[in-house]
Each structure stands twice: as C-alpha cells, then as structure tokens.
N, C-alpha and C positions, 0 to 999 in steps of 0.2 A: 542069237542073244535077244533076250525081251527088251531091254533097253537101250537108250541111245547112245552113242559115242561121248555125247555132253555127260553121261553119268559120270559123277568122280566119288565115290564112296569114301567118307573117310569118317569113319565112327571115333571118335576123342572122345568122346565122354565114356564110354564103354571102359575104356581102359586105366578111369579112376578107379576100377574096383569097388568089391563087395560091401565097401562102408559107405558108399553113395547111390546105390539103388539094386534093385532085387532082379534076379531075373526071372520075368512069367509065362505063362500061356496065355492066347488070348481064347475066351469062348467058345465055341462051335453055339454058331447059330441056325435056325431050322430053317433059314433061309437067306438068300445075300441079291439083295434086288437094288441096280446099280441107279440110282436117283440123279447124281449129278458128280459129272468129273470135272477139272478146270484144267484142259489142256493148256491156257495162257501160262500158270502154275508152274503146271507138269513141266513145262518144254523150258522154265529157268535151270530144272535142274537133269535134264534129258529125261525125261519118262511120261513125254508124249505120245512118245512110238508102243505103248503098251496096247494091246486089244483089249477088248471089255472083260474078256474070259481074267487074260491076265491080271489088270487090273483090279478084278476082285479078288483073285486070287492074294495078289498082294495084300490090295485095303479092306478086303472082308474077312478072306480067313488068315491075314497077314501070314502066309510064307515069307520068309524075307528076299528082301531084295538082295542080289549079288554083292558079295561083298560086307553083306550087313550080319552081327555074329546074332542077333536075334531082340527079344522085345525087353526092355529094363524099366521097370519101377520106379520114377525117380523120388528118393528122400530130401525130404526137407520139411518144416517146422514152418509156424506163419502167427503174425497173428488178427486173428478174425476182430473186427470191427474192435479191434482194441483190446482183445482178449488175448493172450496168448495161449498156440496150442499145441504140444508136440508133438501128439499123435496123427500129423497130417501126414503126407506126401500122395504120391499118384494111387488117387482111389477106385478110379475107373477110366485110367488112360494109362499110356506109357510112351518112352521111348523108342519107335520103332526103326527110325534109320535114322542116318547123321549124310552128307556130301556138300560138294561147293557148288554154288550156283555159278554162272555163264561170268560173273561179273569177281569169280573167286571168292565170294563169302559165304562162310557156313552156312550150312543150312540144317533146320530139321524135322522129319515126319512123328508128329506126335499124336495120339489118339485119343476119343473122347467118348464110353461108353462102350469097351474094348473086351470090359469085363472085371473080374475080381481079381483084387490085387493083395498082398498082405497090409495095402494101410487101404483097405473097403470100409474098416472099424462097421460091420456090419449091414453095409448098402450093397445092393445088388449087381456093382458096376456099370450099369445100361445108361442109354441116355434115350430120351424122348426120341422120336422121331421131329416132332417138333420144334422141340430145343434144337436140333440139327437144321434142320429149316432157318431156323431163325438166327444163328450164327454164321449161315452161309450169306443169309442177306443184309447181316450185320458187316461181316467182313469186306463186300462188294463194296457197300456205300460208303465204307472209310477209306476204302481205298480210291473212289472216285473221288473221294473229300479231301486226300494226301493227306489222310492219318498215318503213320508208322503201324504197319498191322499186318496181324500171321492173316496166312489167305485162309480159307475153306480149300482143301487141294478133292476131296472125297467125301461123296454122303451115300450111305448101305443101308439101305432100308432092312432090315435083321427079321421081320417076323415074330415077334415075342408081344406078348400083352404086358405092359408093366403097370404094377398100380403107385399111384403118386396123390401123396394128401394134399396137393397144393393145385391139384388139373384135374378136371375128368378123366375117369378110370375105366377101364383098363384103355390105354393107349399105345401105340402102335411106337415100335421100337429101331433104334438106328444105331451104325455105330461112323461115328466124323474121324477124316484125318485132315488135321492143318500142317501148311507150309509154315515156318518163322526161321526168324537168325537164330534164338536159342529160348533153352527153358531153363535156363540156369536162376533162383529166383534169388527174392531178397531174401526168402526162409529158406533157400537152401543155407546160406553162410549164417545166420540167424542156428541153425540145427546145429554146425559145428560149433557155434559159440555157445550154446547152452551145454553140450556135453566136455563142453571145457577140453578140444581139441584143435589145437593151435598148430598142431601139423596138420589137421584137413582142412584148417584156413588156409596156411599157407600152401597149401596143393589146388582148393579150390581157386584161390587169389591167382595164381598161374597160369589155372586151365582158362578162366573166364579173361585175363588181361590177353593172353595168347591170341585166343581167338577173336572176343569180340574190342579189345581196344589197346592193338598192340602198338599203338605209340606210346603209351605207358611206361615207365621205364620196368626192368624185372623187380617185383617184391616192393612196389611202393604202390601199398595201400589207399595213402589218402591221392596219389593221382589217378588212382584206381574210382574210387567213390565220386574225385570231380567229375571225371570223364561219364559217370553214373548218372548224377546230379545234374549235368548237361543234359545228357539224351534224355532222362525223366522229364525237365521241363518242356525241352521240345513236345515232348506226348503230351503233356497233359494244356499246353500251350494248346495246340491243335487241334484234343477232345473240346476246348472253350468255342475253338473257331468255327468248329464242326457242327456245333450244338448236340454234344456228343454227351452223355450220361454214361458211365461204364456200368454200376452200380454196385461193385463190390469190390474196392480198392484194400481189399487184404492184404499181405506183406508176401503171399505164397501166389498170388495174381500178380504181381510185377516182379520186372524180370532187369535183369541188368544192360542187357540191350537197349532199354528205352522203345518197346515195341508192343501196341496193344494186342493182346491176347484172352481167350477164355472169356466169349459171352456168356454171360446168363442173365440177368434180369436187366438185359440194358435197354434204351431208351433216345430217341432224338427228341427235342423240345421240340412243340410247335410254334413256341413261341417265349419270348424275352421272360423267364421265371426262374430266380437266384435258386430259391429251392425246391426246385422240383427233382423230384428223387425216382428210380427207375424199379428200387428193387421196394416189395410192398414189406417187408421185413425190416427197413431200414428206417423205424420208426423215429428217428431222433435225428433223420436227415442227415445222418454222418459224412455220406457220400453224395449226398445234393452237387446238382449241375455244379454250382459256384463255388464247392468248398471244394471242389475235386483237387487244383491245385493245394491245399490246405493238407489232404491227406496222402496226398503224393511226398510232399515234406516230412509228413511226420513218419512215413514208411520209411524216407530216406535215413530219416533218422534212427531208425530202429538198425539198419542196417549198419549208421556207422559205426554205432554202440558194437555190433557183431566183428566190427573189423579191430575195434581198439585192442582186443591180446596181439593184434600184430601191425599198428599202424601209431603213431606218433599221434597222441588225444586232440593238440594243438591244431597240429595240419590237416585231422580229422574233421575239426568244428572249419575250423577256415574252406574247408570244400562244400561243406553243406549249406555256408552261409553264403555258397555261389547261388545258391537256387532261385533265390526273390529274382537279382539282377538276370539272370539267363532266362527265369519264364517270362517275364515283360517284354526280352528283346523278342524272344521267339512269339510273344503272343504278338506284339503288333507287326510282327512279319508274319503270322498266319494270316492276320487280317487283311493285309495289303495284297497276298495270294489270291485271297477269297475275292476281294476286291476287285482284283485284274489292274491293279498299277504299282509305279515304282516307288522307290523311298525316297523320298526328299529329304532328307536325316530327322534323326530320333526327335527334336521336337514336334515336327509336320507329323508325322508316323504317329506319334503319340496324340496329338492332335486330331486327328481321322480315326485313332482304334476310343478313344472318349466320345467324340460325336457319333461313331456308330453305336456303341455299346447304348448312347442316352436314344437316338431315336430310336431303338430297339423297345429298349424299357417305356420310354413316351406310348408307342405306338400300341401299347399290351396287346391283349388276344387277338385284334383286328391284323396285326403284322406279324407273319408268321414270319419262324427266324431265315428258312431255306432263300425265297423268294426275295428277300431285298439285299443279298450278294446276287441271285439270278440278274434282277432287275437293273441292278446297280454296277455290274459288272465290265469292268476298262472304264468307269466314269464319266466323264462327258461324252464319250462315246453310244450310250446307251442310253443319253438323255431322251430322246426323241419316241424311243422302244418303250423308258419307262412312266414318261409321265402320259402316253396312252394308253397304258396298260391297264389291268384291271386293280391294281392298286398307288392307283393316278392323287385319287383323293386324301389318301394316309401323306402324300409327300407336298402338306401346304400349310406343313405347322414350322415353329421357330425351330423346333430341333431337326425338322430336314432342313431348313436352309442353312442352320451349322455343319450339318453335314455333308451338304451339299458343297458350301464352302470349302470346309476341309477336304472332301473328295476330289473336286474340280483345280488343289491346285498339284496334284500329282497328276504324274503323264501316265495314258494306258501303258501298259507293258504288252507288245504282242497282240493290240486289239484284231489284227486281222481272225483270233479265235471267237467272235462273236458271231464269224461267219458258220461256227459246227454245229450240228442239229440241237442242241441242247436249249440254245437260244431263239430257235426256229417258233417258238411259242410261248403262249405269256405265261406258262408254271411251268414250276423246273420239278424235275423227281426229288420225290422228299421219301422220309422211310419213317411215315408214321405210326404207330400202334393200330391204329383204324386199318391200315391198309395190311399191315400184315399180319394179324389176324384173318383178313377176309380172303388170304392168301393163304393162308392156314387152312380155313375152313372150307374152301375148294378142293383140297389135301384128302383134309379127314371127312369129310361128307360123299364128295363123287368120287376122290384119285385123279384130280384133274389138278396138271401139273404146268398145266398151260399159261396160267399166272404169273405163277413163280419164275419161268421161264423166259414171260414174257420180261416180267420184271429186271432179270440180269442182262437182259439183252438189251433194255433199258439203259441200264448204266454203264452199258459198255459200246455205247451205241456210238461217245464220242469222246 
C-alpha cells in the first residue's frame, strides 16, 4: 500500500451531492517535473511514505488516493472586491481528497491550476509556475509567523507555455496542491442563499458545524457565524501581526475555518504603511494592510445576510458584533507572541500592542516591520543583542523608550528560545518582493532552484 497507516480517508464533502460541486478530470499534462514535496505536510496526514513516482502520480496526474471517489468542482458564489458574482466557484482547481490528520481534524487536498472546470468561465485552468513558487513561500513564512494557513503540500512543474497579460509570456506552467482544514467558503452559503435554497443551507450549516466547529449546538446558525467570526479575527488579527497583506479578501477567498488560504497578489510590508496594498488592481486600496480587518467584517457580513432564511436576524447581528471585541483581544495576543512575553492583563497588553504599533509608524522606512520583533524579542532579555545591533540608532527616540517601557514590564515567556539559530544574527528572514522575485529569476533564467530551497530551509531551520 502506497500510503501510511496515519492515512484515514474520509471524503464528507463528496457526499453532499451534485448540487454542491461537479465532478471533473484533471488535465493531462506533457510533463510532471516534481519541484517540491513537503513531507513535514505529508506525514500529518500519513502520505509521507509515498515515492516520487507515486507522488506524482497522485499530485500530477491525480489518480486518486485510496479511498478517495475522485476530483469535485466545488460551487459557490462570492463577492469580488464588492461586487457580486455568481458565476464563480473552482475554475482551475478542485477537490481532490478529504482525511483526518494525526491530531483528528479534517483535512483537505485541494488543487490550483489542475485544469478546466465547468466554472473556467473561459480561462485556461493552469497556474504559473510562478504563482506556484510564490505560494509555496507564501505559505512557509506564515506558518513560521503562526498564521492560521493551508500548507503548500506539492508543486509539478506541468511543461506548458502559458500566456498571461499581467507577466511575461509565454511562461512556464505548474500545477500546486495545498494541505488546509477546509474549503468550505463564505460564497459557498452566500450561493445557497441567492438561489433561495434553504434546504442547502440547512445541509450546508450541518456539514460545516459538524466538522469544522462541533461545539455548536445542531442547527444554530448564529452560534454557527460566532464561532466564524472568532476564528475570522484570529486570521486577520495575525495577518496585522505578520505584516501580512493577503490582497484579495473576496467573500469566495475566505473560508469558515478562519484559515488563510489561496495566494495571489500577496505581499509582507517592509515596513510600518496603513495603506500599502499587494495586489496592483486594488486601486482604491480596498484590501490595504490596515483595512484587512475592515474587510474581513464586511465578508462576515455578507455571510450572515446568507445565513438569515435559517438563523434568528437578532442573534445573527449579536455574533457579528463579536468581531471588533475578538480581533483586539487576538491582536494584542499576536503581538505579545511576536514579542516573546506574557500578558500582564488587557491594559498592559494593550499598552505594548499601542507603543509598538506608534514606534513602528515613528520609525518609517528606516524600521523595517520583521526586524524589531527579531530584535525585540523576550524583551529585556534581548536588550543587550538589540541596542548593538545594526538598528541600535532607530531605538533613541521617545517612542522606543514608550515602548521600551511598556515592553520591559512583561516577563519573557520561554526566553530560553533566543538560544535557536534564528537569533544567531542581527537579520531575521523576511519575505520581501526584492527577494522573491530574485528567487524567481534564478527559476526562470538558469532552473536554479538552489534559492528557493535554500530559502525554506531557512525558515524551517528553527
């Protein structure tokens, strides 16, 4: 058997039926050139033990895995930067398996660039090879960041030229599969609620409480939406802490797990800027670094609009007006994460995520955002490291010594982790545009992948 004894297959979503997603093929491609596997991934849900042969087998020309009935389309509805669209759902990915990971929680393999599906609405299905690149170092870095985030599980270099008005053409072609908890979105229920189908909410509302937040009680909606509205802030708490840009917070990109998913035009700040935006199409800054929480709410919203033919309008508003309260607690617990010390209660806590935030914005372009949690990191603990470090001179204005203040009077948490390579030197890995780009272009210029490689061994180094 190609897989491991950890495998537990258990496809649930499949067995919504034909009114929730289509069943497809995927491609045949003129070639399946295996670029990068993430056996760390693999082995949560047993399929470490796979060989290369197999392994593309699976994630190139997806046969399916044991147990799994085959690839699904999934439907749902979203809407794009405020528009609403019906005609969406998986245009060039799909559903490929469903199982529980090591720790009992869903899990599932889904695909990007897989091929044509019946909602392509006329695109080619492919994805960059690029784009695939760039998602796979998207996903490492959040997860060294403790984002909530689908992995990169596979990237297949596919062989095809594709041409793209937005990149140099013709470029070299791939197809990604991601690890996540699910893909269940906010346009999926968003689609039942526009064809005025109050049975496939209430089927949907079952499948998704089941799995992803079965303390819920059965058939209650709006505990349904808080438990949503929780895990939403947590994410988008943590893209702030991250200095994380997603840059296309559509309603069909977020998902009811509260779990980031589907890079594309995304982005790390280099530095303290409210509106800097990742995608070049997002002209009016809709999804800017700072509004992200802003449009995480109004997503939420649309959503709970989707649930009202079967939830109580009242207790509907009362969960979404959890959100402000929940992302502040979660944001200034990122912070103090990011920080490396404990809470001293919510006005201290709040206290330290204010004076960081102001020496951030004080320090402008000179204080990149990575480097002063690097530097700063268990707090007085690292005093020593940072003020002879190479940005000794940015910490001698009144806004570090607020926030020195407020830093110095929490305890490190666990400082003995200053001790792992990370902090071995005065820059911490960052993931900026400059850098991968020029990790790209060793890609596409030689096929030198040494970079890239280097780079996840980087962030997985501690």
């Amino acid at each position: 058997m190609p897989v491991a004894p950890a495998y537990r297959p258990e496809p649930r979503f499949f067995d919504l039926g034909a009114d929730y997603g289509d069943a497809v093929r995927a491609a045949e491609f003129p070639q399946t050139i295996l670029r990068f596997r993430n056996d760390r991934a693999a082995s949560e849900v047993g399929l470490e033990t796979l060989s290369d042969a197999e392994w593309i087998d699976h994630f190139g020309r997806f046969t399916p895995l044991p147990g799994q009935p085959g690839p699904i389309a999934m439907r749902y509805h979203g809407h794009q930067f405020r528009t609403y669209n019906p005609d969406l759902g998986d245009g060039r990915g799909f559903l490929a398996a469903q199982m529980r990971d090591a720790s009992n929680r869903p899990m599932d393999l889904g695909t990007k660039g897989s091929g044509q599906t019946p909602w392509s609405r006329g695109g080619d299905g492919r994805l960059t090879l690029k784009g695939g690149v760039r998602e796979v170092l998207a996903a490492e870095m959040l997860q060294r960041l403790g984002v909530p985030t689908s992995r990169a599980l596979s990237l297949i270099e596919t062989g095809e030229a594709l041409e793209r008005g937005d990149e140099p053409s013709p470029t070299r072609s791939a197809v990604l599969v991601r690890l996540s908890h699910g893909h269940i979105r906010f346009g999926t229920f968003q689609r039942a609620a526009w064809l005025g189908r109050k049975d496939q909410l209430e089927t949907l509302l079952e499948h998704a409480r089941s799995l992803y937040h079965p303390k819920v009680p059965e058939g209650d909606a709006a505990r349904f939406l808080s438990a949503v509205v929780e895990a939403s802030a947590r994410l988008a708490a943590r893209w702030v802490a991250a200095g994380f840009v997603h840059g296309v917070l559509n309603t069909d990109n977020l998902n009811v797990t509260g779990e980031s998913f589907d890079y594309g035009p995304w982005r790390f700040l280099p530095h303290y800027e409210p509106g800097f935006t990742a995608a070049y199409f997002d002209q009016f800054g809709l999804y800017a670094f700072a509004r992200q929480p802003e449009a995480v709410f109004w997503a939420l919203t649309q959503l709970g609009g989707a649930l009202k033919p079967i939830g109580d309008a009242e207790a509907l508003t009362a969960a979404l007006n959890g959100f402000g309260p929940a992302y502040i607690r979660h944001l200034r617990a990122a912070f103090l994460e990011r920080l490396g010390v404990r809470s001293l209660g919510e006005a201290a806590d709040q206290r330290l995520l204010d004076a960081t935030l102001a020496l951030l914005r004080e320090g402008g372009e000179a204080l990149r955002w990575e480097p002063l949690f690097h530097d700063w990191f268990a707090g007085f603990a690292s005093s020593a490291r940072a003020l002879s470090g190479p940005r000794a001179t940015l910490y001698q204005t009144k806004a570090f010594a607020d926030f020195r203040f407020a830093l110095f009077e929490h305890e490190p948490d666990r400082p003995e982790r200053l001790e792992a390579p990370r902090f071995a030197g005065p820059e911490p890995e960052e993931m900026l545009i400059d850098e991968v780009e020029a990790i790209w272009a060793a890609i596409d210029r030689d096929d030198d992948w040494r970079p890239f490689e280097a780079k996840i061994a980087r962030l997985r180094a501690d």
